[in-house]
VEXDREN-2710 file (C-alpha; in Angstrom, 1 decimal):
% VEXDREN-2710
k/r/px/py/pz
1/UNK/-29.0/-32.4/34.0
2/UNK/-31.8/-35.0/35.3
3/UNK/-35.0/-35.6/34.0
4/UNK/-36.6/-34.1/36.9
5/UNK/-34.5/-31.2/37.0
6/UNK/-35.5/-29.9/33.7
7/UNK/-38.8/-27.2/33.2
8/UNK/-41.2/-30.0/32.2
9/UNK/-40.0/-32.0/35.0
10/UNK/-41.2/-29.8/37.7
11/UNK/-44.5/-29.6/36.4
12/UNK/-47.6/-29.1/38.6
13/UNK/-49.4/-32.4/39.2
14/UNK/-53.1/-32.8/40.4
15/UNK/-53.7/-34.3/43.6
16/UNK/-55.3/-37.3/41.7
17/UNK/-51.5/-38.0/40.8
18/UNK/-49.6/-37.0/43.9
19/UNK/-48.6/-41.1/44.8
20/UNK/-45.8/-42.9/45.3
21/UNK/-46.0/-44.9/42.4
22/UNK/-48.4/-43.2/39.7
23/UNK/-49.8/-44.8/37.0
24/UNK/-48.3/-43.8/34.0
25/UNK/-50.8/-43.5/31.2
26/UNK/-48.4/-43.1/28.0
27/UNK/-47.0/-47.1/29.2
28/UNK/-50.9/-48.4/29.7
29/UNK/-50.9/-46.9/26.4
30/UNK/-48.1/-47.9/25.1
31/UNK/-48.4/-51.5/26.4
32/UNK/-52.1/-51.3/24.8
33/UNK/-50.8/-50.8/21.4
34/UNK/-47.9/-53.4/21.5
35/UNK/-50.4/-56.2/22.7
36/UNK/-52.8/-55.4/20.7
37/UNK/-50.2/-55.4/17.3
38/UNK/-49.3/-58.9/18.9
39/UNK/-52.9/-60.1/19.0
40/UNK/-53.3/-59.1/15.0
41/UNK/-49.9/-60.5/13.8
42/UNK/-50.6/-63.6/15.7
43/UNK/-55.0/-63.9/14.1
44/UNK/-54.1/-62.8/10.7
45/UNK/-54.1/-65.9/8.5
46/UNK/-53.1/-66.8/4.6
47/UNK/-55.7/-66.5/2.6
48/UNK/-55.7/-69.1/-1.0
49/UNK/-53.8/-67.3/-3.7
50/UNK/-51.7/-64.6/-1.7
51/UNK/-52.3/-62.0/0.5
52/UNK/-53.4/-62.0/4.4
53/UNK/-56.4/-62.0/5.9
54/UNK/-56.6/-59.7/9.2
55/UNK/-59.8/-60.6/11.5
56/UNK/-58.3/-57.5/13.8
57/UNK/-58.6/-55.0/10.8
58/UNK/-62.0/-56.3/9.7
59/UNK/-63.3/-55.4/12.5
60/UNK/-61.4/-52.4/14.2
61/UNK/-60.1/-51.0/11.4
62/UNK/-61.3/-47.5/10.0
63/UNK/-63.1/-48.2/6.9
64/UNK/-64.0/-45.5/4.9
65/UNK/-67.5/-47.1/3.9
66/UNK/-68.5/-47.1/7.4
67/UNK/-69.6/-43.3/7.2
68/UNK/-72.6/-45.0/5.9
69/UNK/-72.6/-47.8/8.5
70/UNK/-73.4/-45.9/11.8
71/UNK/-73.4/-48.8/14.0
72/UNK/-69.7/-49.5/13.0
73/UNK/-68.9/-45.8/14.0
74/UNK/-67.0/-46.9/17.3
75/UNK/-64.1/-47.4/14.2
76/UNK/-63.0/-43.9/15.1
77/UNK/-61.7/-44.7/18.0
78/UNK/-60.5/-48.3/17.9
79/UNK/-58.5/-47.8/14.4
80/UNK/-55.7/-45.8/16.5
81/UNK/-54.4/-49.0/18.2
82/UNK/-54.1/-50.8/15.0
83/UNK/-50.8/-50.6/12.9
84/UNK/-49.3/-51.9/10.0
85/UNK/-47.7/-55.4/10.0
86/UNK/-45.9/-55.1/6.5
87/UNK/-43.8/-52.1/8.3
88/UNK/-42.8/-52.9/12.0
89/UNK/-41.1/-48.6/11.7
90/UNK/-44.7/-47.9/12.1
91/UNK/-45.4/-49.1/15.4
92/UNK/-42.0/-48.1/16.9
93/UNK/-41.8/-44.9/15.8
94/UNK/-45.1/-44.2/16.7
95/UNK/-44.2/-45.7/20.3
96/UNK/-40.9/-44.3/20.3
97/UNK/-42.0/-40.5/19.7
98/UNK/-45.5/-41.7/22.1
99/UNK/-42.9/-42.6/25.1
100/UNK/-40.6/-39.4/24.3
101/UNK/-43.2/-37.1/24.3
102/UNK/-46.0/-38.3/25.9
103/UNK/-44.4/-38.5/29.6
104/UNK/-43.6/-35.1/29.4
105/UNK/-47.1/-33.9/28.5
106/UNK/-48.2/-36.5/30.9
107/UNK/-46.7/-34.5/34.0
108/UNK/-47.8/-31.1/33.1
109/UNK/-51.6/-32.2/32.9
110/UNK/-51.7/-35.5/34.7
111/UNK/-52.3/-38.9/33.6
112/UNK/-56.2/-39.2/33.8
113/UNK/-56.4/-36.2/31.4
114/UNK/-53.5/-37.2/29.1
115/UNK/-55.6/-40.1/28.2
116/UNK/-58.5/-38.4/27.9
117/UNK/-56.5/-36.0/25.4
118/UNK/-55.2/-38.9/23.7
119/UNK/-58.5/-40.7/23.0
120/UNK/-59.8/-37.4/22.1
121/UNK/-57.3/-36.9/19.1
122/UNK/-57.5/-40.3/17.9
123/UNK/-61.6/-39.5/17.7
124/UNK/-60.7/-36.5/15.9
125/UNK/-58.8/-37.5/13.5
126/UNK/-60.8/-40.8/12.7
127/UNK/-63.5/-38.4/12.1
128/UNK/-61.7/-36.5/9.2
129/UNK/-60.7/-39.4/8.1
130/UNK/-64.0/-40.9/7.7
131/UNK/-65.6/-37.8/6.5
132/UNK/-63.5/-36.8/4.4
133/UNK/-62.9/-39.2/1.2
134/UNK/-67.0/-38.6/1.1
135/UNK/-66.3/-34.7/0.7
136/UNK/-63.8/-35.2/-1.7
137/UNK/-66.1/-37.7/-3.8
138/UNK/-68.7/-34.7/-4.4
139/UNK/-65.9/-32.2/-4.9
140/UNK/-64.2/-34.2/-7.1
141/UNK/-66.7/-36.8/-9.2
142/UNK/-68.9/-34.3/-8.8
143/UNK/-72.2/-36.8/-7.4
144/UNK/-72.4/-39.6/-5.9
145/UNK/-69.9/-42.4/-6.5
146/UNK/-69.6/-44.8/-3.5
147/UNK/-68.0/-47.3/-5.5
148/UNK/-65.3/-44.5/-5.5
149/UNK/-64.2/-45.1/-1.7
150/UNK/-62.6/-48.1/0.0
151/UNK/-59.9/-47.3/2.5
152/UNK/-59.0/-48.3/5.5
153/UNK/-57.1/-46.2/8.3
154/UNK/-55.1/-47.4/10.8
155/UNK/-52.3/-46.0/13.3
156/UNK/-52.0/-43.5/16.5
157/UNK/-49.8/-41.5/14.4
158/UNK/-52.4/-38.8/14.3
159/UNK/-52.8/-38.8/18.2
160/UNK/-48.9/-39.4/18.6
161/UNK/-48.4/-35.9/16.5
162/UNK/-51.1/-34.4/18.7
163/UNK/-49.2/-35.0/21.7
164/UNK/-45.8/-33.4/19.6
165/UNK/-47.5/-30.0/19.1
166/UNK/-48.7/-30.1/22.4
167/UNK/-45.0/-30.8/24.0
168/UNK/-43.7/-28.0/21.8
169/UNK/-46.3/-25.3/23.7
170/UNK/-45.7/-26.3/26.5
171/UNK/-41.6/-26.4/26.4
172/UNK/-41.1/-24.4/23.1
173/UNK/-37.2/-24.2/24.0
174/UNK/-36.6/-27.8/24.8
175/UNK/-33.8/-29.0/21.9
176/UNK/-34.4/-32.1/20.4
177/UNK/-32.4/-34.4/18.6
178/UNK/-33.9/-34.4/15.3
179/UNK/-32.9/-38.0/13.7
180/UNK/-30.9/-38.5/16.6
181/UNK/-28.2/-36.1/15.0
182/UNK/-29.6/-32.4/14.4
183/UNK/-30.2/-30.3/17.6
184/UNK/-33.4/-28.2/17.1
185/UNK/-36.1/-26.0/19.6
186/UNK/-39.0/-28.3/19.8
187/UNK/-41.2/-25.3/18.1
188/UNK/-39.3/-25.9/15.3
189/UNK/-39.4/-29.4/15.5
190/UNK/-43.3/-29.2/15.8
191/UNK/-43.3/-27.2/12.3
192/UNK/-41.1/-29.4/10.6
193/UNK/-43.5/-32.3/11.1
194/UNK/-47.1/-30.3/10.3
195/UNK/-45.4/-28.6/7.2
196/UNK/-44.3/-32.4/6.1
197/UNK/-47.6/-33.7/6.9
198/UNK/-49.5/-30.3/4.6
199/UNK/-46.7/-31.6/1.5
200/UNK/-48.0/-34.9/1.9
201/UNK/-51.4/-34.3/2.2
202/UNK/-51.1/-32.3/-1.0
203/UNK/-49.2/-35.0/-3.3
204/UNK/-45.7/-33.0/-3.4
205/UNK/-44.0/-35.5/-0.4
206/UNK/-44.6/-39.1/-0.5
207/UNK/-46.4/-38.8/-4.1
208/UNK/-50.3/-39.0/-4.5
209/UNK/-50.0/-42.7/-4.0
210/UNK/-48.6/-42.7/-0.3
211/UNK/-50.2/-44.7/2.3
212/UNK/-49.5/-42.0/5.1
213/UNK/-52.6/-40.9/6.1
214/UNK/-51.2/-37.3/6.4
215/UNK/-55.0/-35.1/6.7
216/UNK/-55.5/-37.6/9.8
217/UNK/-51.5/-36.4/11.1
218/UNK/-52.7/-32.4/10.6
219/UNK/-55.9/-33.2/12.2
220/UNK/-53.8/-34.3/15.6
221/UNK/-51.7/-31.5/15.1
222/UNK/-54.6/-28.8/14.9
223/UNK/-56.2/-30.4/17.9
224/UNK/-52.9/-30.7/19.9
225/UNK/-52.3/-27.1/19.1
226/UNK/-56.2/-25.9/19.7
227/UNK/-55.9/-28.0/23.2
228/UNK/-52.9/-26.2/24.6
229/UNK/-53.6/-22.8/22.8
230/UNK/-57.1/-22.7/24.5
231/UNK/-56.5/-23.9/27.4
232/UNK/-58.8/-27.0/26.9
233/UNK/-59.7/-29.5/29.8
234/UNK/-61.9/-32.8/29.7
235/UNK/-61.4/-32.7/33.7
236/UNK/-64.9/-32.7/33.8
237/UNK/-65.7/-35.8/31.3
238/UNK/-65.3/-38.6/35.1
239/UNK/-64.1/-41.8/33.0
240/UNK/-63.1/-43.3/36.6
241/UNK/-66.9/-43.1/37.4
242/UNK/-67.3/-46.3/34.5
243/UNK/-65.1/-48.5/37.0
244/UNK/-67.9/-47.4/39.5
245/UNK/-70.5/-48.8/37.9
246/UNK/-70.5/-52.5/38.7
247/UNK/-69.9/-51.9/42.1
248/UNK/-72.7/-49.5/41.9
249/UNK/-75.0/-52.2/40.5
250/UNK/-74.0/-54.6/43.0
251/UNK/-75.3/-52.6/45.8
252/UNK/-78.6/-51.5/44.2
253/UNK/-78.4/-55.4/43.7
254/UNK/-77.6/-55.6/47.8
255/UNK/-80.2/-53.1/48.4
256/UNK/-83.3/-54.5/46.3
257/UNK/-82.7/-57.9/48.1
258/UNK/-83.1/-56.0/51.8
259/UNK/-86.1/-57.3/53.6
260/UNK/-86.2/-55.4/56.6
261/UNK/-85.0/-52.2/58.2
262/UNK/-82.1/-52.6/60.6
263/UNK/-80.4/-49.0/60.9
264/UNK/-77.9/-51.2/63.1
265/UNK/-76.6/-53.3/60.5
266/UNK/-76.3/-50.9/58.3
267/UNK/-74.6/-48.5/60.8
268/UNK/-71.8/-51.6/61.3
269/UNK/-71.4/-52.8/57.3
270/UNK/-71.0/-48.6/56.8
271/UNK/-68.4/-48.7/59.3
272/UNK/-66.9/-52.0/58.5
273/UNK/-66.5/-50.5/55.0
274/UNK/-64.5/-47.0/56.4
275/UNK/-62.0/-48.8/58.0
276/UNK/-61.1/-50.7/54.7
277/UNK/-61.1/-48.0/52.9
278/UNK/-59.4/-46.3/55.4
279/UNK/-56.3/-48.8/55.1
280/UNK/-56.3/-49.0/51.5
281/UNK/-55.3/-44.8/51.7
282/UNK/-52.9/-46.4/53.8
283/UNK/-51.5/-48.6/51.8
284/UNK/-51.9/-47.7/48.1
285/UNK/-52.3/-43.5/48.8
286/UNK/-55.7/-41.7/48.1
287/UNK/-56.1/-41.8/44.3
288/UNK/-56.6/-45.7/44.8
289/UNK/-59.7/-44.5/46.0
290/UNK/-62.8/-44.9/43.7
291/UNK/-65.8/-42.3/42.8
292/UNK/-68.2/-44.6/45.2
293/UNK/-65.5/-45.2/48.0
294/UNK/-65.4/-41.6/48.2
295/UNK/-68.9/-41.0/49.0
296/UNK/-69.1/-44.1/51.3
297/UNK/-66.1/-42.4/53.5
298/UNK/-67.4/-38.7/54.0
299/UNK/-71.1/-40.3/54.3
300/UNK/-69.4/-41.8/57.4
301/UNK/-67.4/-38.7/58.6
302/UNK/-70.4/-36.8/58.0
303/UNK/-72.3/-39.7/61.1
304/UNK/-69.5/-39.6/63.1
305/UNK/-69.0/-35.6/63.4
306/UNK/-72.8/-35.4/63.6
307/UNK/-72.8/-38.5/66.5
308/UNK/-70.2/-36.4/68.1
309/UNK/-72.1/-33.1/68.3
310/UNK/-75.1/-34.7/69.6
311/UNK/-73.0/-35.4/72.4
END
């Protein structure tokens, strides 16, 4: 049986993805995180007396002391395409289950809102894991004991798990091959990770010195689950309209600069414009199209079906 032929194969697909050729986001992603590992392994220099000395990290990383540091709060989000160099396993598995996953979530809701999704559960859990070690400080010290926190949290593993428990609502029956040998549902799959991830986030698996972030893994997993269970949708959050905005700028730019009124000109750039964005439907399929070239071609349907009524 084909990929295509199976349940998650025949998927509904928006019209935003109904091209020849779409875009898959899970490789952009995937492509994303392998560069960027590339980037760190190759910047990360010796430092006197042992150790390593990542500028990538530094930077990007998820520190745990910058819960009092807003301004470095953009760390929730750029911390999920960082990943450990000591342990190569953690980028390819991550990948691997990303790629295995991933596609098949992809075609049930799309690419543009699989990567919304994504970014969305690396936020989420970057946010427990910065909140939390504060939390634990007062429950634990009992006051306050900065000197007490220190971390730093790296890894898509929380967003990669995310995407796992959404796969196993959508196609609860698909068998897996857990460790490439034991067939399982992918509900039961699903479990298997989350109720690893609770026994390490407890101290029983992986002992209380483990350097699995497992509370940022169970985050992913209850947003994954909470996304597919209530039937959540970031359709509405346009990132496309952000690759509008120069473009945008350029013609209030154009538009500023305009001397004097000549409807004719206008009337002849407005159409010049049409037909290229006429041939690039042609050519690369309507969801090429950008926000702003959509406006531009019914603003000049809208003259011409008016210019033709008049008639």
């Amino acid at each position: 049986m084909g990929l295509y032929d199976r349940e998650y194969g025949r998927g509904e697909r928006t019209p935003w993805d109904r091209i020849e050729n779409p875009r898959s986001m899970v490789v952009v992603l995937i492509v994303i995180n392998v560069v960027v590992f590339l980037v760190d392994l190759i910047t990360t220099t010796n430092v006197p007396g042992g150790g390593r000395d990542s500028f990538m990290l530094n930077w990007f990383g998820l520190h745990e002391q910058s819960f009092i540091r807003p301004w470095r709060w953009y760390e929730t989000l750029t911390y999920g395409f960082l990943h450990n160099q000591e342990d190569i396993l953690h980028i390819l598995f991550n990948m691997f289950l990303l790629y295995v996953f991933g596609r098949a979530v992809e075609q049930r809701i799309g690419g543009q809102e699989f990567l919304k999704f994504y970014l969305a559960a690396v936020i989420v859990g970057g946010i427990v894991a910065l909140v939390l070690p504060w939390l634990m400080m007062f429950l634990t010290v009992g006051g306050w004991a900065p000197q007490t926190i220190g971390g730093v949290t790296l890894g898509a593993s929380g967003a990669v798990v995310a995407t796992l428990v959404l796969f196993a609502q959508y196609y609860p029956n698909q068998e897996i091959l857990f460790l490439f040998i034991f067939p399982m549902k992918a509900w039961v799959l699903a479990l298997l990770i989350v109720a690893m991830d609770m026994l390490g986030a407890l101290g029983i698996l992986g002992g209380a010195g483990s350097a699995t972030a497992f509370e940022v893994h169970l985050a992913g997993a209850a947003f994954g689950f909470l996304y597919g269970y209530r039937n959540w949708s970031f359709r509405r959050l346009d990132l496309e309209s952000l690759t509008d905005l120069p473009q945008r700028l350029r013609q209030r730019s154009r538009r500023a600069k305009l001397r004097v009124h000549d409807p004719d000109k206008k009337i002849q750039r407005e159409s010049e414009e049409a037909d290229r964005i006429l041939a690039k439907i042609h050519e690369q399929g309507e969801a090429s199209l950008t926000t702003a070239e959509r406006r531009t071609l019914q603003r000049y349907s809208q003259r011409q079906r008016a210019k033709r009524e008049m008639r």
